[in-house]
C-alpha positions in Angstrom: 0.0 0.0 0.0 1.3 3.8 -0.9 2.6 5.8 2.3 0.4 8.3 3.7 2.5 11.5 1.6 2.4 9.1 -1.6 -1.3 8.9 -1.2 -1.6 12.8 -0.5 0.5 13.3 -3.7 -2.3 11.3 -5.7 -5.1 12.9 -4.5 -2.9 16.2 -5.9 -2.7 14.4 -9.1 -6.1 13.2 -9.5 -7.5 17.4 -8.7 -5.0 18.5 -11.4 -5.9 15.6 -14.3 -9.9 16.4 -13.8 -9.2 20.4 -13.6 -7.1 19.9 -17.3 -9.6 17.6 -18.4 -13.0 20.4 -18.1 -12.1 21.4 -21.5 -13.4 18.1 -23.1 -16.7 18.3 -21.5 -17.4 21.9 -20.7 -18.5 25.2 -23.2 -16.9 28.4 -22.8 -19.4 29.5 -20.4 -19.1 27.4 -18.1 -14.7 27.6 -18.9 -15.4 31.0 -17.6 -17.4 30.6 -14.6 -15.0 27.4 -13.8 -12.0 29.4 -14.4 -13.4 31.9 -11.3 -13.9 29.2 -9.4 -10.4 28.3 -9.8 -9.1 31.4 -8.5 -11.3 31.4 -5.9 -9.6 28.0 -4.9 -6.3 29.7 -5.1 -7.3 32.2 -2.5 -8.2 29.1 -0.1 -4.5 27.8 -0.4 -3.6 31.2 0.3 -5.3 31.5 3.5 -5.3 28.2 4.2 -1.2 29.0 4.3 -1.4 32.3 6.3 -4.7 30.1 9.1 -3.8 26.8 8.8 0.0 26.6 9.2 1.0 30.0 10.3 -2.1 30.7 12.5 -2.2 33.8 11.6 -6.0 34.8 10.9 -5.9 36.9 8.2 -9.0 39.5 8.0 -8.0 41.4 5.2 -6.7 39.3 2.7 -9.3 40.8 0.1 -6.5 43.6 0.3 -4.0 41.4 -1.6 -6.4 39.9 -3.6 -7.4 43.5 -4.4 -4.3 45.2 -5.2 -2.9 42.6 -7.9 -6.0 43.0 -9.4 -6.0 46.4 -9.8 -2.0 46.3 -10.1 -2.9 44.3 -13.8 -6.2 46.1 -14.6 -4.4 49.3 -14.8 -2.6 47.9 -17.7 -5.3 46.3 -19.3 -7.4 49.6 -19.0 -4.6 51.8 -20.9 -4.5 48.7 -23.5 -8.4 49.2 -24.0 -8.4 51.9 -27.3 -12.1 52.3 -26.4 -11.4 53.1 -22.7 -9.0 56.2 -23.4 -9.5 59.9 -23.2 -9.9 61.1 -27.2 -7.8 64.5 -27.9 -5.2 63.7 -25.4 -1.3 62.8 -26.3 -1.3 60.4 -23.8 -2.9 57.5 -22.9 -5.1 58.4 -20.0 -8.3 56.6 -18.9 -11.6 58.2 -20.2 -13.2 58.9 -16.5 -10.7 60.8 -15.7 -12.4 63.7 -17.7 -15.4 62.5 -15.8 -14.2 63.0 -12.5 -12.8 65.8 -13.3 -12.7 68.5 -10.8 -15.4 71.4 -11.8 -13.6 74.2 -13.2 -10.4 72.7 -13.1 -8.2 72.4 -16.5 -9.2 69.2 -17.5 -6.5 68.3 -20.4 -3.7 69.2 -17.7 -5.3 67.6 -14.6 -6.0 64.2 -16.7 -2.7 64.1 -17.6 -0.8 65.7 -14.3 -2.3 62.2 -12.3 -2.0 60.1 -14.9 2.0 60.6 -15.2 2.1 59.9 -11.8 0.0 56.6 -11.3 -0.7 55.5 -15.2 1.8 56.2 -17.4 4.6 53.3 -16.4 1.0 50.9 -16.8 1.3 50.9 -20.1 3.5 48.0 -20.5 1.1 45.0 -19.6 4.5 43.2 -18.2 5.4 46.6 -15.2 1.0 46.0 -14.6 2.4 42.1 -13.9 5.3 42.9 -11.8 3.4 44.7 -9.5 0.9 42.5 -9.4 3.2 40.6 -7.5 5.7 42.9 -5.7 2.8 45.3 -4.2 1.1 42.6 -2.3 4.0 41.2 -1.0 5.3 44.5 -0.2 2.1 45.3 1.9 2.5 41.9 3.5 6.0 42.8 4.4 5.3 45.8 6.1 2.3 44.8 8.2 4.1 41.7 8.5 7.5 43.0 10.2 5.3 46.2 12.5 3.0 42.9 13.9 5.2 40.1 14.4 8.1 42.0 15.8 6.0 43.6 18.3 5.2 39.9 19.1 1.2 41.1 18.5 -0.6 37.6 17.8 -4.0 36.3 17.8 -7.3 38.1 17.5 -5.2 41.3 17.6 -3.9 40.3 14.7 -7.3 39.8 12.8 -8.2 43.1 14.1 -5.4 44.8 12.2 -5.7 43.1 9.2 -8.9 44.0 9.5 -8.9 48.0 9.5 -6.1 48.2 7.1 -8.3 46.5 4.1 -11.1 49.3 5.1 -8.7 52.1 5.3 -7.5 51.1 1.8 -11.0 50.5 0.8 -12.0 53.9 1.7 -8.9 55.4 0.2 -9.7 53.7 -3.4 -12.7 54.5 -3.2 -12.5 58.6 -2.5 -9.7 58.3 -5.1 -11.9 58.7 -7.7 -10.5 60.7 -9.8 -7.4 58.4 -10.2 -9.1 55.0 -9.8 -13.0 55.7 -10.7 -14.5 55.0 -7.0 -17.5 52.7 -6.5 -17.3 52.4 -10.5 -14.0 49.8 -10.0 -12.1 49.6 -13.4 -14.0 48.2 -16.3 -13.5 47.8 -20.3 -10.8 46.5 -20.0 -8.3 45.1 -23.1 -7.0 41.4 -23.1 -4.1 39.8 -21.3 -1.4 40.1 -24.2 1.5 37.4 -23.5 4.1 37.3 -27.0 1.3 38.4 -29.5 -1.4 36.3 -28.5 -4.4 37.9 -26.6 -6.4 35.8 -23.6 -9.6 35.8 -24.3 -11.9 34.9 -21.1 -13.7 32.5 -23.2 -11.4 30.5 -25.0 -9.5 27.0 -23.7 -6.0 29.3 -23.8 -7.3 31.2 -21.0 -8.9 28.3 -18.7 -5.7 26.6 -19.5 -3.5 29.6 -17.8 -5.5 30.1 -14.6 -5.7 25.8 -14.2 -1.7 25.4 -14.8 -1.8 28.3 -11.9 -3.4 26.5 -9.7 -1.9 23.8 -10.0 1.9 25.8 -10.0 0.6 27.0 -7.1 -0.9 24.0 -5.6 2.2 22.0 -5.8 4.3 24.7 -4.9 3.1 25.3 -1.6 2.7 21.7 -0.5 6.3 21.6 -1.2 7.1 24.7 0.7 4.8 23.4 3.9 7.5 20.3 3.5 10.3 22.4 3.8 12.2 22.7 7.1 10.6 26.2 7.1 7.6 25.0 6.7 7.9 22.3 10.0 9.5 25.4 12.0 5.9 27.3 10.9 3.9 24.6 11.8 6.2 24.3 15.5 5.4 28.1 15.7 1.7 28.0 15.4 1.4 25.1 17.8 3.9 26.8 20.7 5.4 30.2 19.4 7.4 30.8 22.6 9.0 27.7 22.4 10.2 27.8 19.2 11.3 31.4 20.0 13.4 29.9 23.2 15.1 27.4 21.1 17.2 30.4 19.2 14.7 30.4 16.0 13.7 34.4 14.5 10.3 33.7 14.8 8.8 36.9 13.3 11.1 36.3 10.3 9.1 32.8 9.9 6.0 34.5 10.2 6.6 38.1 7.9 7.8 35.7 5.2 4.7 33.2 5.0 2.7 35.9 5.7 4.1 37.8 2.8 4.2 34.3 0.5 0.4 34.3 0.9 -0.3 37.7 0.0 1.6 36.8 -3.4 -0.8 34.1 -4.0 -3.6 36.0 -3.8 -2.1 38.9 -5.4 -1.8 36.5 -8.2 -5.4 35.1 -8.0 -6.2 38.7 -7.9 -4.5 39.2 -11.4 -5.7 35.8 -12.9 -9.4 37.4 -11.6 -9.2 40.2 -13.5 -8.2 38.6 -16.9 -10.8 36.1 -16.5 -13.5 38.8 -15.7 -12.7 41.8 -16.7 -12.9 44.7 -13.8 -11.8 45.2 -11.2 -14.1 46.4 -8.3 -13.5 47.8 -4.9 -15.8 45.2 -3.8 -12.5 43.0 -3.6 -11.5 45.3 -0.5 -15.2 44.0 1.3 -14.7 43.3 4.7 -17.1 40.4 3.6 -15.3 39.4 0.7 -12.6 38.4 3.1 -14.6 36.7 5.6 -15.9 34.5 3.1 -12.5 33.2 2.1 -12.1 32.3 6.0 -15.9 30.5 5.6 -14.0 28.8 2.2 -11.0 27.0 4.1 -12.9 26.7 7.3 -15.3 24.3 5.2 -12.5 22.6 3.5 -10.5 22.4 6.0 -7.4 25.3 6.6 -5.0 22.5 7.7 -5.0 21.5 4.4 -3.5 23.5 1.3 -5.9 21.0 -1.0 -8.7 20.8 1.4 -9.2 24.9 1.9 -8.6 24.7 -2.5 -11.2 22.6 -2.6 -13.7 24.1 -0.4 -13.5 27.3 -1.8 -14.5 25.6 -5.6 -17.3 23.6 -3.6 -18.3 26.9 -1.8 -18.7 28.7 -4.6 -20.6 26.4 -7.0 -23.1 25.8 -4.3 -23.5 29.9 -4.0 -24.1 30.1 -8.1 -26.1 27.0 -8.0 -28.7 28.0 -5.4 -28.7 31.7 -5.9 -29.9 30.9 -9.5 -32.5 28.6 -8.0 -35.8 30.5 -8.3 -37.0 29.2 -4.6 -33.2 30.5 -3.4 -32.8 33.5 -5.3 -33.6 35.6 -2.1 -32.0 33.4 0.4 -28.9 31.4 -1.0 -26.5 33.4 1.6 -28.9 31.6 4.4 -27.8 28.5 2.9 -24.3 29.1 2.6 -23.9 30.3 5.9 -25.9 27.2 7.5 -23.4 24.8 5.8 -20.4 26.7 7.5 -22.1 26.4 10.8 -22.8 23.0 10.3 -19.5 22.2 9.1 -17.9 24.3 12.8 -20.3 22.4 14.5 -19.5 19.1 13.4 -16.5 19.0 11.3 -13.8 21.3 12.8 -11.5 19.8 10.7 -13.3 20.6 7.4 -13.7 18.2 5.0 -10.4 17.6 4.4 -10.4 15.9 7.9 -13.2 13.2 6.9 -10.6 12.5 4.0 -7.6 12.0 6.4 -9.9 10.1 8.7 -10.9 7.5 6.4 -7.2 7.5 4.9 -6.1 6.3 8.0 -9.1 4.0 8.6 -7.7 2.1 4.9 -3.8 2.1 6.6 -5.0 0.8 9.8 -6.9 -2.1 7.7 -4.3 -3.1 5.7 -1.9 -4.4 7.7 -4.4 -6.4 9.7 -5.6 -8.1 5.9 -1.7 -8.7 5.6 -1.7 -10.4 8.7 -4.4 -12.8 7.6 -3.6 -13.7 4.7 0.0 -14.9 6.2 -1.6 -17.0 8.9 -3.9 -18.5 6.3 -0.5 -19.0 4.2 1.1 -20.7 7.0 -1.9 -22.8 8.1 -1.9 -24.5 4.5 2.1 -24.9 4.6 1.4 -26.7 7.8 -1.5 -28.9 6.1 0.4 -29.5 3.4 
């Protein structure tokens, strides 16, 4: 019988083989709305990283999630030609002359905040970069204030917390520069070598499902590492692991910061998959539900919180297009999680491990058996 990580390891395979093989079976509708899903179950592994193994309870990872998206949809918005502010020599977006300030000159304040913010967006690959380097950066500095002032549990959440409203608000009174409540829409296409990602076509489902599983795989491996075991030691006794000589807040900054690149980059895989992006990322609810995602899953596992987020969500799109749900689908959804706390704290991943271990406890008693019945006909014999 396969070890316990060897079976693990084929459960990973078996996920990735059916995600590759929607394709075959599936429209490009339903590509799309899979595709979000996908993301959605990259943001699980992301908290499931930062809850699960760091124990670190992050409240605002919507803030993350938020800024790659907007980090790529600035790109994308200056690539639109039907998005851009006619008469001007530069590419600046078109509400910019909307939000204009009354009586202000509009040709010189469009283009004043636009060299500023939206001017080095116009290559799709700097809109990428910082995709990635602006999360991690955020992450880095709330990472090394918290941790090194040894600030940990609920506190924590708390911070987390009021810095993804504080951002929220600022985005959102920003309007001039990043169109408020109105998000960033009309977008262009993801442009990689000459060849543009459509959200509908197999090119584009096939991106975002190699991500995931990049992603996946990665970060089991990196929850294997000897970092990832001195993580593990920390969530489960901090102080100890602090008196054997280990830099504990290091541990912590650095996962902490490795999460808000993942969702950073689910953020950016969102936006080319749905084209906008939306203050609505920076929801204090938005990021509670990714808690609700890997608490059903299970957050001790970087498969299981994947997993429950994609289950999560299906249910939520299923139901809220059912006509006797249409009104009360959230009901639903939130009666699942409070079954699942109630019953399951371990999430579903923990019914999976359970029975795992049922099947290796088994087999070794079938093994037995079958020798004794071996050696009872040798003696016959």
């Amino acid at each position: 019988m396969l070890s316990k990580r060897h079976t693990i390891w084929a459960i990973y395979a078996v996920f990735i083989v059916l995600t590759m093989a929607a394709p075959l079976v599936m429209d490009s509708f339903w590509l799309n709305r899979v595709a979000k899903y996908l993301v959605y179950g990259m943001l699980g592994i992301a908290v499931a990283l930062s809850w699960g193994y760091a124990g670190i309870l992050n409240l605002g990872q919507g803030l993350f999630f938020g800024a790659g998206a907007y980090m790529l949809a600035m790109s994308l918005k200056l690539a639109s030609t039907t998005s851009l502010q006619q008469g001007s020599d530069k590419p600046v977006p078109d509400f910019m002359m909307w939000n204009a300030e009354p009586g202000a000159p509009t040709e010189l304040c469009c283009i004043n905040k636009a060299s500023f913010l939206w001017l080095p967006f116009q290559s799709q690959w700097f809109g990428v970069l910082m995709g990635l380097v602006v999360p991690m950066a955020i992450a880095g500095v709330i990472g090394t204030i918290v941790f090194r002032k040894r600030i940990s549990g609920v506190f924590v959440s708390i911070i987390t917390l009021a810095v993804v409203l504080l951002v929220r608000l600022v985005v959102i009174d920003a309007q001039p520069i990043t169109n408020g409540f109105n998000g960033l829409t009309d977008l262009g296409w993801l442009n990689v070598g000459g060849f543009e990602f459509d959200p509908y076509i197999v090119q584009t489902y096939y991106l975002v499902a190699i991500s995931l599983a990049v992603v996946l795989i990665g970060t089991r491996l990196l929850v294997e590492t000897r970092a990832g075991l001195i993580l593990q030691a920390i969530r489960d006794d901090e102080n100890r692991v602090r008196y054997l000589g280990f830099d504990v807040p290091t541990y912590q900054t650095f996962f902490f910061a490795v999460s808000a690149l993942i969702a950073g980059f689910a953020g950016m895989l969102y936006v080319v998959v749905s084209e906008f992006a939306s203050p609505t990322f920076l929801d204090l609810q938005f990021s509670i539900t990714m808690v609700v995602w890997a608490a059903v899953g299970g957050r001790a596992s970087i498969l299981g919180a994947c997993l429950g987020a994609i289950l999560i969500n299906t249910i939520s799109a299923t139901v809220s297009e059912t006509a006797g749900f249409a009104e009360g689908w959230k009901v639903v959804i939130g009666l699942v999680f409070v079954l699942v706390v109630l019953y399951l704290p371990r999430g579903l991943a923990g019914i999976a491990h359970d029975l795992l271990d049922r099947l290796r406890r088994r087999a070794p008693a079938d093994t037995v058996r079958v020798g004794d019945a071996t050696g009872a006909s040798q003696l016959a014999e």
